[in-house]
Structure formats: structure tokens, C-alpha cells
C-alpha distance (Angstrom), angle and dihedral (degrees) to the residues before:
residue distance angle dihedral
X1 . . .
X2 3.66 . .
X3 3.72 131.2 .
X4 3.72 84.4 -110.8
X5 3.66 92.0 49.7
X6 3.76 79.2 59.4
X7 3.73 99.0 46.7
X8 3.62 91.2 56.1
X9 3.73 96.0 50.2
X10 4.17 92.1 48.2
X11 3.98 82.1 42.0
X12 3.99 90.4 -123.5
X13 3.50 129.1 122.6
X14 4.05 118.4 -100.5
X15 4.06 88.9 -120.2
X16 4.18 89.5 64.6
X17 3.77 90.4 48.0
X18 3.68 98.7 50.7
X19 4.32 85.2 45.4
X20 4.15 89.6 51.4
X21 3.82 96.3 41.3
X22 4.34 88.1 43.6
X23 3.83 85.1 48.9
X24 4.06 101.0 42.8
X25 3.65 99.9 34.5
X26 3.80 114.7 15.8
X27 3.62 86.1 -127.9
X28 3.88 132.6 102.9
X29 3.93 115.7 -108.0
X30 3.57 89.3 -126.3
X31 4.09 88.9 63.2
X32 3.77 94.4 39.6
X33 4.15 89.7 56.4
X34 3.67 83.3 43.5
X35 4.09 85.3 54.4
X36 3.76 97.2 43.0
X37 4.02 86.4 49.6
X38 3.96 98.8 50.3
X39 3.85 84.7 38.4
X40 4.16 84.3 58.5
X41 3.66 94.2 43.9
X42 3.89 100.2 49.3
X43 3.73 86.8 46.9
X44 3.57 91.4 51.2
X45 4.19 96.8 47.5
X46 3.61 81.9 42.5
X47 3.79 104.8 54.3
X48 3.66 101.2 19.5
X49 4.20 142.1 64.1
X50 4.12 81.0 -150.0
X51 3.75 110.3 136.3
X52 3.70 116.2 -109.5
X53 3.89 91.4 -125.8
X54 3.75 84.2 62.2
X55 3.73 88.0 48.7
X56 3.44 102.9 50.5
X57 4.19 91.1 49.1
X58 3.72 86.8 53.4
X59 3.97 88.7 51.1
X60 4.29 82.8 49.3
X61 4.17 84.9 -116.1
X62 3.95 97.6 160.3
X63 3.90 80.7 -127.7
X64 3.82 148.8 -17.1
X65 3.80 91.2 -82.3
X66 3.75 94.5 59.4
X67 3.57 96.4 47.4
X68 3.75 85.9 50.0
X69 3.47 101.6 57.5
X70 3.62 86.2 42.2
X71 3.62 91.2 60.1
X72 3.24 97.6 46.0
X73 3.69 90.9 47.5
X74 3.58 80.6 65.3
X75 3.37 119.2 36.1
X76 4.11 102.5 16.9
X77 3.13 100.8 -116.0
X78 3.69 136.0 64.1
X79 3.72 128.7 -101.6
X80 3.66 91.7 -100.0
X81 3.27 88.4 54.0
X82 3.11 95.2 54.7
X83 3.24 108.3 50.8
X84 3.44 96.7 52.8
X85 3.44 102.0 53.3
X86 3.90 83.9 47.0
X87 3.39 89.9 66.8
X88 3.45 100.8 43.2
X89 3.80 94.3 58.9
């Protein structure tokens, strides 16, 4: 989702979001979502056997690929990746 996707649900307009989240957390909105998603996903890989297809469709990734370049983006390394050596530790 998008920080407008947000502003629309909360009814506000994407300017006032990006003013509270620059105020509160020194951080752009778009970078906190991006946050609260990886924080989701690693969670996920971490305490689940669901498949990362199924992860990235509840993150609304148009597919697997996107989420895994997101997630890699992220965390350098890829979901697989991660997973494993999450449960390895």
C-alpha cells in the first residue's frame, strides 16, 4: 500500500501524513510502511512454514518476485534466505 492508500482509508490527505510521520518519527511515511511491511514478512518466514508467494499477496506485492526484491532490498538477502538461516540460529 501507499501512503495515499493510507490517507484515503484515515480520510486525511497524504500531505498531513507525511507532516505527522516527519514530526513523530523523523522518518518519511513511505519508509515507515516499508518498516511495518519487512517487520511482517520476517515475522512471518520466521514463525511460519507459509509459502512466500502467500506472503507476498498478503503484503499486496503484485507477485513473489516483487516482494523478493523488496526484501532483499531490505534485508540483503532474500526471503529464502532468510528463513533458513532463521531457523538455523
Amino acid at each position: 500500500m501507499k501512503v495515499s492508500d493510507y490517507a484515503s482509508i484515515l480520510k486525511i490527505s497524504p500531505k498531513k501524513i507525511a507532516e505527522v510521520f516527519g514530526c513523530c518519527y523523523n522518518k518519511k511515511a513511505s519508509e515507515l510502511i516499508a518498516d511495518r511491511r519487512n517487520l511482517y514478512a520476517k515475522r512471518q518466514l520466521m514463525h511460519t512454514d507459509e509459502l512466500i508467494k502467500n506472503i507476498a499477496y498478503e503484503l499486496n506485492f503484485s507477485d513473489s518476485q516483487a516482494f523478493s526484491h523488496f526484501f532483499k532490498k531490505q534485508n540483503k538477502m532474500t526471503p529464502d534466505e532468510f528463513r533458513t538461516n532463521s531457523k538455523t540460529v
